[in-house]
C-alpha positions in Angstrom: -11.3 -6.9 7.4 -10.5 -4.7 5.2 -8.5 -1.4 5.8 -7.5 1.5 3.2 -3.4 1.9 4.3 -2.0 5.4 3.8 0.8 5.4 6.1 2.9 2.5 7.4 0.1 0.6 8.9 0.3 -0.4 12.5 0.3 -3.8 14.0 -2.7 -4.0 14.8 -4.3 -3.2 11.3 -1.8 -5.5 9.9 -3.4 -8.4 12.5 -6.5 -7.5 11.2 -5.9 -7.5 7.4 -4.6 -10.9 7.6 -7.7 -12.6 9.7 -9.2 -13.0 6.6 -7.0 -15.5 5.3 -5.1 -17.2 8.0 -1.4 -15.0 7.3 -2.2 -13.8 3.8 -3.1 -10.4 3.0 -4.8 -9.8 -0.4 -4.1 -6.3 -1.2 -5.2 -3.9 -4.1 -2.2 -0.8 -4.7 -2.9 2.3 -6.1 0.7 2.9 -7.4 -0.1 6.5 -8.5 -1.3 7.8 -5.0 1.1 5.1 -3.1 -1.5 4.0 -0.8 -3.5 0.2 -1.0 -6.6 -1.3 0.2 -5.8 -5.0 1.9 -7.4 -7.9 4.0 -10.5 -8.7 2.3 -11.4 -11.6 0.7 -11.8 -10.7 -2.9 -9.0 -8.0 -4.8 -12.6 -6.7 -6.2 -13.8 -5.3 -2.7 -10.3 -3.6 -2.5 -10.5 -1.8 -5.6 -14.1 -0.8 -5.1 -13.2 1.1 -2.8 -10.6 3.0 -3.5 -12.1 3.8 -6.5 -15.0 5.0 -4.2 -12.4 7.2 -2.5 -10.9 8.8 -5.8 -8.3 5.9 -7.4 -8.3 5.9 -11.0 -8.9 2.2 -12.5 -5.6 2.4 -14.2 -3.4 2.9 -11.4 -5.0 -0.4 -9.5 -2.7 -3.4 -9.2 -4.0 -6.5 -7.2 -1.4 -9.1 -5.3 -0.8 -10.1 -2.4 1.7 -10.8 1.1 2.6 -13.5 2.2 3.4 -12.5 5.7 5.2 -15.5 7.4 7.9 -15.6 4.2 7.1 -11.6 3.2 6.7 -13.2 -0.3 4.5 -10.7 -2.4 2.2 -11.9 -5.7 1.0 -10.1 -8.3 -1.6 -12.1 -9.5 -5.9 -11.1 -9.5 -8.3 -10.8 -12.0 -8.2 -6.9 -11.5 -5.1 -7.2 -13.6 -6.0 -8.7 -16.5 -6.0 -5.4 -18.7 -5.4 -6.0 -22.2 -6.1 -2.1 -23.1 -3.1 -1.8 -20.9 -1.4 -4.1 -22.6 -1.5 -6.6 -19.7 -3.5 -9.4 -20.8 -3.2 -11.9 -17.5 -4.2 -11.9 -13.9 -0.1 -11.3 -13.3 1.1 -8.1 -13.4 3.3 -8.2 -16.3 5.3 -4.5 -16.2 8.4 -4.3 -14.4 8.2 -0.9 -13.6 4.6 -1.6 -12.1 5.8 -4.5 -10.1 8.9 -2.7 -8.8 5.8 0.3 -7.6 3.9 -2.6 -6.1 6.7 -4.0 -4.5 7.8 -0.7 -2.8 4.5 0.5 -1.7 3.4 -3.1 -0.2 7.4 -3.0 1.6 6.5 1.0 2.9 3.4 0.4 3.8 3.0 -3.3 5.3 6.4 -4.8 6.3 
């Protein structure tokens, strides 16, 4: 199911976000507005729509949690940006991986 997070998200939604796929969520974080759409089954879905709900394209970063080792991923399709000067489905920045990181940690663990 997937769930737009804007605030530490409860137990419950966390339950939900990882139906999808069995413990892993895949999540999509806007790191400008520190919020992130997770549990569907494509990164796509996610970033549709926060877009829909007033993300900007650049400040989308898809991953993922792994929540039985709390390992998180930075790897989608949504990420390979070469006008960005990220030409692979990992997301190559530090400094955007250390945003991902926080938001996924404030918001989902």
């Amino acid at each position: 199911m997937l769930i737009v997070i804007k605030k530490h998200a409860t137990k419950k939604e966390i339950e939900e976000m990882a139906k999808d796929l069995d413990g892993y969520i895949k999540v999509v974080v806007d790191v400008e507005r520190k919020i992130l759409a997770g549990g569907e089954e494509r990164h796509v879905d996610g970033e549709q729509r926060l877009l829909q709900e007033g993300s900007s394209q650049k400040d989308l970063w898809g991953g993922g949690l792994d929540l039985e080792t709390s390992e998180i991923d930075y790897n989608s399709v949504i990420n390979l940006r070469p006008a960005q000067n990220n030409p692979s489905r990992d997301i190559l920045s530090s400094e955007i991986r250390k945003d991902f990181d926080r938001i996924v940690k404030d918001l989902l663990l």
